[in-house]
C-alpha positions as CSV (number, residue, x, y, z in Angstrom):
1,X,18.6,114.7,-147.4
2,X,21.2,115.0,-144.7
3,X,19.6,115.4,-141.0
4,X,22.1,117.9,-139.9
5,X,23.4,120.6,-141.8
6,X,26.9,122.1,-140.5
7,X,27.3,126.0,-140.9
8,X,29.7,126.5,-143.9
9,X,32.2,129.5,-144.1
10,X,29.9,130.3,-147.1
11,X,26.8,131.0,-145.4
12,X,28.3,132.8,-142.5
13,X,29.8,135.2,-144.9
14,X,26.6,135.6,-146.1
15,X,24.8,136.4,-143.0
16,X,27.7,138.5,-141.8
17,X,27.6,140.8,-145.3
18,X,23.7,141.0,-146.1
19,X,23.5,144.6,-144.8
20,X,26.6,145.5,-147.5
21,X,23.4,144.7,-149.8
22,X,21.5,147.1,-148.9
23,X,23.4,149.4,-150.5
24,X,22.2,148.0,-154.1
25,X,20.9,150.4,-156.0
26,X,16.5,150.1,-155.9
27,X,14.6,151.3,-159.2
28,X,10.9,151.8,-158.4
29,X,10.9,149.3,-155.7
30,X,12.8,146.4,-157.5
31,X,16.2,145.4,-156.8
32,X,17.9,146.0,-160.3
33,X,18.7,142.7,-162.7
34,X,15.9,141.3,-161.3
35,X,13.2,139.4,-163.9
36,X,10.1,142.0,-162.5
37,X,11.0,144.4,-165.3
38,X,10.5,141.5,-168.4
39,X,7.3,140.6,-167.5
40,X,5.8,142.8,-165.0
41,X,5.6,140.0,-162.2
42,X,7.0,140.0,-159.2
43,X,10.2,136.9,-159.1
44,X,8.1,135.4,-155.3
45,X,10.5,133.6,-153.5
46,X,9.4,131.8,-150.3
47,X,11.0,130.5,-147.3
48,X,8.4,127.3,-145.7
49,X,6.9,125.8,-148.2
50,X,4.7,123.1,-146.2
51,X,1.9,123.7,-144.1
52,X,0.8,127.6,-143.7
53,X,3.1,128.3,-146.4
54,X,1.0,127.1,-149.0
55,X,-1.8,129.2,-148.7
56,X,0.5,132.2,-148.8
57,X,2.5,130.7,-151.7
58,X,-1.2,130.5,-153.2
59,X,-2.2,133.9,-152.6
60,X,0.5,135.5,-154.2
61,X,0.2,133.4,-157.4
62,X,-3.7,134.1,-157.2
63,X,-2.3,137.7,-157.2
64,X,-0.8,136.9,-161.0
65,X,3.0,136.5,-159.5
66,X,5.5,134.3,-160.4
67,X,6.7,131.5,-158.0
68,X,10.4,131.8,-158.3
69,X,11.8,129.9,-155.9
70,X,11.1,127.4,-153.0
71,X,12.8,126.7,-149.6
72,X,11.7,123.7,-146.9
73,X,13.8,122.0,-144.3
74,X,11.0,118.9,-145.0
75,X,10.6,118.1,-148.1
76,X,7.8,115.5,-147.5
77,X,5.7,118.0,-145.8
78,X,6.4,120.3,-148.2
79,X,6.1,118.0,-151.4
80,X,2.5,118.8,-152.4
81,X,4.0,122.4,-153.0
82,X,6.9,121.2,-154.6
83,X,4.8,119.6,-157.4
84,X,2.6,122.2,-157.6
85,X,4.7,125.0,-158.9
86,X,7.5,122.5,-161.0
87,X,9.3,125.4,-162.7
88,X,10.4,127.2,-159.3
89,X,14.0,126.2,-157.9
90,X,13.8,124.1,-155.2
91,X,16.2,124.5,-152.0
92,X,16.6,122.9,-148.5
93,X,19.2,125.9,-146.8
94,X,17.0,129.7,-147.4
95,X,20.3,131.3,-146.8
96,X,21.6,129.2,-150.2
97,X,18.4,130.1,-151.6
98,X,19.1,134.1,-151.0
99,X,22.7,133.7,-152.0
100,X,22.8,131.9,-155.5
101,X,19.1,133.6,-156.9
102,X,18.9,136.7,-154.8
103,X,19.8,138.9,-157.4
104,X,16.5,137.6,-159.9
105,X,14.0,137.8,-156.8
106,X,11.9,140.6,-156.0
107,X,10.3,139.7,-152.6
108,X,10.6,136.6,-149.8
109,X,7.6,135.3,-148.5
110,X,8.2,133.7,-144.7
111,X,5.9,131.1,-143.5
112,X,8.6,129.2,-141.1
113,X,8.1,128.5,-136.8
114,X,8.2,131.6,-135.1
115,X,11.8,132.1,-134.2
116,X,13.4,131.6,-137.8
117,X,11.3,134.5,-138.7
118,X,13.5,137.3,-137.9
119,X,16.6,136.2,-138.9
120,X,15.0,135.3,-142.3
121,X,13.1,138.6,-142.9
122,X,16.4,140.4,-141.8
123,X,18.4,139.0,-144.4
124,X,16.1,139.4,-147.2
125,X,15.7,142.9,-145.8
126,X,19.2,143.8,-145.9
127,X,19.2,142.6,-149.5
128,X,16.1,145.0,-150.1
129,X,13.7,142.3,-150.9
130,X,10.2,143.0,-149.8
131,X,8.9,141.1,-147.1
132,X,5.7,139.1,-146.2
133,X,6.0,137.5,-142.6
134,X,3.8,135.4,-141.4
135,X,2.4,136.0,-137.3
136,X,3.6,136.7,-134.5
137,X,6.1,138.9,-136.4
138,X,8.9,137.6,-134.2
139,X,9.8,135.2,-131.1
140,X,11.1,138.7,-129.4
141,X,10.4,142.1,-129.1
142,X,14.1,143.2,-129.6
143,X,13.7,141.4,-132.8
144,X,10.4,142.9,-134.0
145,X,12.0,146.4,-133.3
146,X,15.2,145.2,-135.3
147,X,13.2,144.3,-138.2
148,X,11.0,147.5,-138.2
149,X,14.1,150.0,-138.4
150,X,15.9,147.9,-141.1
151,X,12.6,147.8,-143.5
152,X,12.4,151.8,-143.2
153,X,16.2,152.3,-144.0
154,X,15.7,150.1,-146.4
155,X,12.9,151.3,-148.5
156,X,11.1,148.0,-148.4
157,X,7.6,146.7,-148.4
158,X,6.5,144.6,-145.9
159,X,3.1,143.3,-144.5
160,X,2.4,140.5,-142.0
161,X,0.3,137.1,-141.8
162,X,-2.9,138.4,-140.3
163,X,-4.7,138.6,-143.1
164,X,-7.7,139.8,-141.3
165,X,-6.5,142.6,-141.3
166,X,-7.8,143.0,-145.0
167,X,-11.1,142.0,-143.8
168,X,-14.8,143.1,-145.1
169,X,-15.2,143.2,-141.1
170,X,-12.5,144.4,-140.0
171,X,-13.6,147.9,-142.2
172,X,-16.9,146.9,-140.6
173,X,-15.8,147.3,-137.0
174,X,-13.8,150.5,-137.3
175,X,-17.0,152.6,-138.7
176,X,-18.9,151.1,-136.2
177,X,-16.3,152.1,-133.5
178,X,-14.9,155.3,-134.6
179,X,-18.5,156.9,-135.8
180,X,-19.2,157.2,-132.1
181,X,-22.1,154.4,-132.3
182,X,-20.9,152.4,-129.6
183,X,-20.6,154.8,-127.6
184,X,-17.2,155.0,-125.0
185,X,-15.7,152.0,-124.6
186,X,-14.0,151.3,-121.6
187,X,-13.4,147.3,-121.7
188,X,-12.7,144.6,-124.3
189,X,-12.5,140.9,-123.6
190,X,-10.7,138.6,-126.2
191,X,-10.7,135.1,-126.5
192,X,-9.8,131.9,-128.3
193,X,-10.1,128.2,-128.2
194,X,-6.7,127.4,-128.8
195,X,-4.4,126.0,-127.9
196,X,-5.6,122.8,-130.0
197,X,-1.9,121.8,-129.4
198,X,-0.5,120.5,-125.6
199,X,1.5,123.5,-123.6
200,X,2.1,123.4,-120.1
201,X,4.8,120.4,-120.4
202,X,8.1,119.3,-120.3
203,X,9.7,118.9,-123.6
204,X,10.0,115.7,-124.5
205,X,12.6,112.9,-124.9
206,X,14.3,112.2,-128.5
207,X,13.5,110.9,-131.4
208,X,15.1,110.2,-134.7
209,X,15.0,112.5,-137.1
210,X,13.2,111.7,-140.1
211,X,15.0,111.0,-143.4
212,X,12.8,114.1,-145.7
213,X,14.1,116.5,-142.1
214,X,17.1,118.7,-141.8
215,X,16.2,119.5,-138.1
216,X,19.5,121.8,-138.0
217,X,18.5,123.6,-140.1
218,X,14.8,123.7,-138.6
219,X,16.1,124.8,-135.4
220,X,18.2,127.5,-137.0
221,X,19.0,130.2,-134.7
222,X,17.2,128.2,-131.3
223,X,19.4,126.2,-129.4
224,X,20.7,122.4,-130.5
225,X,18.1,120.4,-128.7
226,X,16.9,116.9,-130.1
227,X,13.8,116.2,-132.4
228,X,10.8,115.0,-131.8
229,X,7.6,115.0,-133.7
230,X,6.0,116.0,-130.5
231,X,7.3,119.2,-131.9
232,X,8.1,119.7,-135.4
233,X,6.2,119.8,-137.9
234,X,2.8,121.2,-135.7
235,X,2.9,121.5,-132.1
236,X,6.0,123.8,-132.2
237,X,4.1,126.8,-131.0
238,X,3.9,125.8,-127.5
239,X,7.2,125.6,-127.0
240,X,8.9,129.0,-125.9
241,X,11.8,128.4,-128.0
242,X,10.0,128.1,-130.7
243,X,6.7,129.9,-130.7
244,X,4.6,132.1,-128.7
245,X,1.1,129.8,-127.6
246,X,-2.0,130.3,-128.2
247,X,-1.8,134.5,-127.5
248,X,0.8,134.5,-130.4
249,X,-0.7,132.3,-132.5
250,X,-4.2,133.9,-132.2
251,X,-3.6,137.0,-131.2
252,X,-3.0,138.7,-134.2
253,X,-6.3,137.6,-136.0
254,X,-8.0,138.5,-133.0
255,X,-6.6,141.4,-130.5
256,X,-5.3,143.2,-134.1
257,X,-9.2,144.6,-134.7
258,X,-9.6,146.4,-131.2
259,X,-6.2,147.6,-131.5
260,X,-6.4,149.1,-135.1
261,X,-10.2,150.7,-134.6
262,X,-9.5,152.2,-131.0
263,X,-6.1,152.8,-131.9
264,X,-5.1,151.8,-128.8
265,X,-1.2,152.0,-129.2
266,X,1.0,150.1,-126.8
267,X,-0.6,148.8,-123.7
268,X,1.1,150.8,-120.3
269,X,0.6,147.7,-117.9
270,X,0.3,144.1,-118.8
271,X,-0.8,142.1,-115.7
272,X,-1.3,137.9,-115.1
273,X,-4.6,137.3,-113.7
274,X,-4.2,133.5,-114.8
275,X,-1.7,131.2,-116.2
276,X,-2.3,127.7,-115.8
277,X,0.3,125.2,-114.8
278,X,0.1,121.7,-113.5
279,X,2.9,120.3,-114.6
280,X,6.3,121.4,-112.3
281,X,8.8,122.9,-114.7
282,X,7.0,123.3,-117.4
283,X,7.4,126.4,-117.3
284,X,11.4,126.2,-118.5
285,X,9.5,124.4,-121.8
286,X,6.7,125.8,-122.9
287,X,3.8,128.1,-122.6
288,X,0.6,128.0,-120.1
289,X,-2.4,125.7,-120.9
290,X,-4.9,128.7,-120.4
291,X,-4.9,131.6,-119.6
292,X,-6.4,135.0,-118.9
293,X,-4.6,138.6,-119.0
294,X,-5.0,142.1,-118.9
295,X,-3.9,144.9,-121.0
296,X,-4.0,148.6,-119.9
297,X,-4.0,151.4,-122.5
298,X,-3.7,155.3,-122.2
299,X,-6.3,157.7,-123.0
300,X,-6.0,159.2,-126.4
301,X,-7.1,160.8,-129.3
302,X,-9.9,161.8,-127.4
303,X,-10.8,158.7,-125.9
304,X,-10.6,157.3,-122.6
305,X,-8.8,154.3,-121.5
306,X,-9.4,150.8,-122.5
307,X,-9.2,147.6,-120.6
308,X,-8.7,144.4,-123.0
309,X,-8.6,141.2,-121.7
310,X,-7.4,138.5,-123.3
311,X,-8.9,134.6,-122.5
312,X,-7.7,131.2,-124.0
313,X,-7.9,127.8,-123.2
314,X,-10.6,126.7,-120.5
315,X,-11.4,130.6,-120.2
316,X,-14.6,132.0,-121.9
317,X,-15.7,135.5,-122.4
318,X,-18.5,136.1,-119.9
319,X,-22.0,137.0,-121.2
320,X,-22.5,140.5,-120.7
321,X,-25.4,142.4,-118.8
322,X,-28.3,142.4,-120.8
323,X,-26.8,140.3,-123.5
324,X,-29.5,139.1,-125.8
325,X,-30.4,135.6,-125.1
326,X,-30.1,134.2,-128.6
327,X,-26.3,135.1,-128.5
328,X,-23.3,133.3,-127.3
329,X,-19.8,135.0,-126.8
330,X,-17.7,133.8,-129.4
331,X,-15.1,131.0,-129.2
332,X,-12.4,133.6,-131.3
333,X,-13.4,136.8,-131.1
334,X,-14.0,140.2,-129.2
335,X,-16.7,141.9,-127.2
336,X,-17.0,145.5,-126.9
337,X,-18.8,146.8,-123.8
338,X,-19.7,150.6,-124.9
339,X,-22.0,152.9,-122.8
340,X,-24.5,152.4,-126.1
341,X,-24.6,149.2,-127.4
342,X,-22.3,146.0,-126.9
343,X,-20.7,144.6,-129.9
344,X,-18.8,141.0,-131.0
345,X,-17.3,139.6,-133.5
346,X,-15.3,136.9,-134.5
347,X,-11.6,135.9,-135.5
348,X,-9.8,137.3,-138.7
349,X,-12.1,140.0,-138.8
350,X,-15.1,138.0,-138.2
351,X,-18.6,140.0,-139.3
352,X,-19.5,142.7,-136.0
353,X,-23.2,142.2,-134.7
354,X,-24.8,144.5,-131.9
355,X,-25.4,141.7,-129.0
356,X,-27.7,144.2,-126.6
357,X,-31.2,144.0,-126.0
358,X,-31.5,147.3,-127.7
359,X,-30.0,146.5,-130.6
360,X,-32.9,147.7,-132.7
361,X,-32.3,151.3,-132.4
362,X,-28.5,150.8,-133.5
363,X,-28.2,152.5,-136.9
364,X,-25.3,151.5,-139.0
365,X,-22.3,154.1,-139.9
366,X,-21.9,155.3,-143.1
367,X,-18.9,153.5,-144.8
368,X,-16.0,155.6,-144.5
369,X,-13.2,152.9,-144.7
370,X,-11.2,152.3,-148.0
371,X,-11.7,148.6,-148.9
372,X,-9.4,146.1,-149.2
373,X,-8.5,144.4,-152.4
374,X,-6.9,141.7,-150.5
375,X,-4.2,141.0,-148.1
376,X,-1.4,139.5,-150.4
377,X,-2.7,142.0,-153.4
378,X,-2.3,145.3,-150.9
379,X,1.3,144.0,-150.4
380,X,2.3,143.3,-154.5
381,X,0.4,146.5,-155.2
382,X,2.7,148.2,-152.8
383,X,5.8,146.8,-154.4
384,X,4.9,147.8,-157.8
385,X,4.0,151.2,-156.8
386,X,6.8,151.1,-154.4
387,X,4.3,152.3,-151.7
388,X,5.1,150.9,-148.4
389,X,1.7,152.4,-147.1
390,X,-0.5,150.5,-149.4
391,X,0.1,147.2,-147.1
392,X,-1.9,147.8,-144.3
393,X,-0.8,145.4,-142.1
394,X,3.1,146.4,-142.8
395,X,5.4,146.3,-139.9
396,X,4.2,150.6,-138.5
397,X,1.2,148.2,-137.9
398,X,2.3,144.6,-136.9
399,X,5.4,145.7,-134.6
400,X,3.2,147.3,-131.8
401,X,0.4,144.6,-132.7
402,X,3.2,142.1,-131.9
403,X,4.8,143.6,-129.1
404,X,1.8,143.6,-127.6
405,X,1.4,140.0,-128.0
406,X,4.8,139.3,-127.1
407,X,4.4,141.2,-123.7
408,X,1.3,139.3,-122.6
409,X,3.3,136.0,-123.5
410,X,6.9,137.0,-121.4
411,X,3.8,138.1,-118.5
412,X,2.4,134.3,-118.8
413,X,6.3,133.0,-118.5
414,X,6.7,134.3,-115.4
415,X,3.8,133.4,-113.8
416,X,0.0,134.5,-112.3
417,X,0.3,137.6,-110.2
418,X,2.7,138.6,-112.6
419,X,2.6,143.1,-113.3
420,X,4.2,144.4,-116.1
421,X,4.7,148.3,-116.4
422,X,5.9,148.8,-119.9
423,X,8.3,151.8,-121.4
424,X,9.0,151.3,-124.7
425,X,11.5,153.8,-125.0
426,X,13.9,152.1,-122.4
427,X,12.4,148.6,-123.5
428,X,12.1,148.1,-119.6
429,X,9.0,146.0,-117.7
430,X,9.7,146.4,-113.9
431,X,10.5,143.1,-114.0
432,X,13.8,141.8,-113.9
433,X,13.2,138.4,-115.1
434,X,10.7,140.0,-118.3
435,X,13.0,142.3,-119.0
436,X,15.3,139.2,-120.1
437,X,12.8,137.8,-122.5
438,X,12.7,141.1,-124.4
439,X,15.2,140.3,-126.2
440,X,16.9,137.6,-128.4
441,X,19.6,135.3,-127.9
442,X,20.9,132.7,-130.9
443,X,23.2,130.2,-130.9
444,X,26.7,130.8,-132.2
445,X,27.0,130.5,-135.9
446,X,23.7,132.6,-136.3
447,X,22.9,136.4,-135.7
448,X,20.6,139.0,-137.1
């Protein structure tokens, strides 16, 4: 396999013309001469195959669809996959991939680094392919707007990678928040662990590239720097040209549930209380080591405003007043303070508990949430009853989710003291410098 992969004439005609294939004619959600309509499964084509990818790769063949086709820039990480579904086509270049089968596939699964993501959806988009995208949605804001107004005009079903989201729990904490049993909730602290991977450093010096690696075509639309496996294929996400640390990573399992049961919309002011750095410049590089930030949200729908807080790294969630003693704040999780009762849970939807000493007089909420059959089944039953709303976690959800994300991030970036006052109409942050990191800049040969 070659280590660098020059930018034919081919492939930029390709990405230059994908929204001319829009225009193809849709028939109940399928693209037509695709292979959906001979045997009633979806043609799953997936861009990553290594790594993440495989679970998702799994889930939608656990779902009864057909793995059409595979793309990896590594094909050693990507191997076990490989051999595990022999009959799909196998391809290094997802733009190849796209161009030679697109017209037998019905929907692109995208498990790649954060900042291939958009470009990626967008052209599977503009061929009206359905979408699953892993999280953060995208490296940029500008580009998770992007990919939200070309999936409506499109007609396309989408859903993103925080599969959480189709959670027993998740269900679980929206009764128990929206039936009032809480009480008003005024703040929310957040936390995780992570990052398990080193941020807060300068990127480091070359390597060769390995022989199974096309790095150029890993780095994609990110600018032409050098490999190292300090990097790719893992510790990626704490580089800013690459990923979006441990907020973005975790985020979405995590700050998703508060978001979705106090539908708390996007957040008004985004403020740095801590963002770690001990090493000088590593802030041009990559993200903080920990931090801790806080997210202010309007009243509405007849409920007050909300506080959430977010904590990583060395940063715990305090133990609340009158906190039982045979609890501990969770490692990845939430805590709701409500004038009521206090409430955690963890990660991906993690099982809500009461936490207060008066826990015994809590009465669980009747059950007035649909349930989930899954997250990668809401998404195929969506495509084959060409109902965009069936995915719950399609991009009307995961675009504020992940702008929200993204503003804490671009806050972290430029540093502790940092106030953001957010307008999402004007895309505007009161600050200069954020307001630069809104949006996306690729190299040349590359665009959405």
């Amino acid at each position: 396999m070659k280590k660098t992969t020059s930018i034919s004439p081919s492939r930029r005609h390709f990405l230059g013309t994908a929204a001319g294939a829009a225009s193809l004619n849709i028939l109940s959600g399928f693209v037509q001469g695709q292979g959906t309509e001979a045997n009633g499964k979806l043609n799953i084509a997936a861009i990553g195959a290594g790594g993440r990818a495989s679970a998702n790769i799994d889930g939608c063949h656990k779902a009864g669809q057909n793995i059409y086709a595979l793309c990896d820039v590594d094909a050693a990480r990507a191997g076990g996959t490989f051999k595990k579904f022999p009959d799909a086509k196998v391809f290094t270049d997802w733009r190849e991939m796209l161009e030679k089968e697109g017209d037998k596939i019905d929907a692109v699964v995208i498990s790649t680094p954060d900042h291939l993501h958009a470009v990626a959806a967008m052209a599977a988009i503009k061929m009206g392919k359905h979408v699953y995208v892993e999280k953060p949605l995208t490296l940029t804001i500008s580009e998770a707007r992007a990919l939200h107004e070309a999936a409506k005009e499109a007609g396309v079903c989408t859903q993103m990678g925080n599969t959480g989201h189709a959670a027993e729990g998740a269900r679980l904490t929206n009764e128990f928040v929206q039936s009032g049993s809480l009480g008003e909730i005024e703040q929310i602290y957040c936390r995780t662990n992570r990052p398990v991977w080193p941020q807060d450093l300068i990127r480091p010096e070359a390597e060769p590239v390995p022989d199974t690696m096309d790095w150029d075509l890993w780095l994609g639309p990110a600018a032409n720097k050098p490999y190292s496996s300090k990097i790719a294929p893992f510790k990626w996400r704490g580089f800013i040209d690459y990923g979006t640390g441990a907020l973005g990573d975790m985020g979405a399992h995590i700050i998703d549930h508060p978001m979705w049961a106090l539908g708390l919309g996007l957040p008004t002011k985004v403020s740095i209380e801590k963002a770690d750095r001990n090493t000088p410049g590593a802030e041009k590089d990559s993200h903080p080591s920990s931090c801790i930030i806080n997210f202010e949200f309007a009243a509405a729908n007849g409920r007050g405003p909300v506080k959430l807080q977010w904590r990583d790294g060395q940063y715990k969630i305090p133990r609340t007043k009158g906190m039982r003693a045979d609890k501990e704040t969770p490692d990845n999780g939430c805590v709701y303070l409500g004038s009521e009762h206090d409430m955690m849970h963890g990660s991906h939807g993690g099982k809500p508990e009461i936490i207060d000493a008066n826990f015994a007089s809590f009465k669980k909420p009747a059950e007035t949430e649909e349930r989930s059959p899954g997250h990668y089944v809401e998404w195929i039953n969506a495509i084959q009853k060409n109902d965009p709303s069936l995915a719950k976690s399609n991009f009307d959800v995961a675009v504020p989710l992940t702008e929200t994300l993204l503003l804490g991030a671009i806050g972290t970036l430029i540093g502790e003291g940092t106030e953001l006052t957010w307008d999402p109409k004007t895309m505007k942050t009161g600050n200069a410098e954020a307001d630069k990191l809104v949006h996306h800049n690729y190299r040349d040969g590359w665009a959405l």
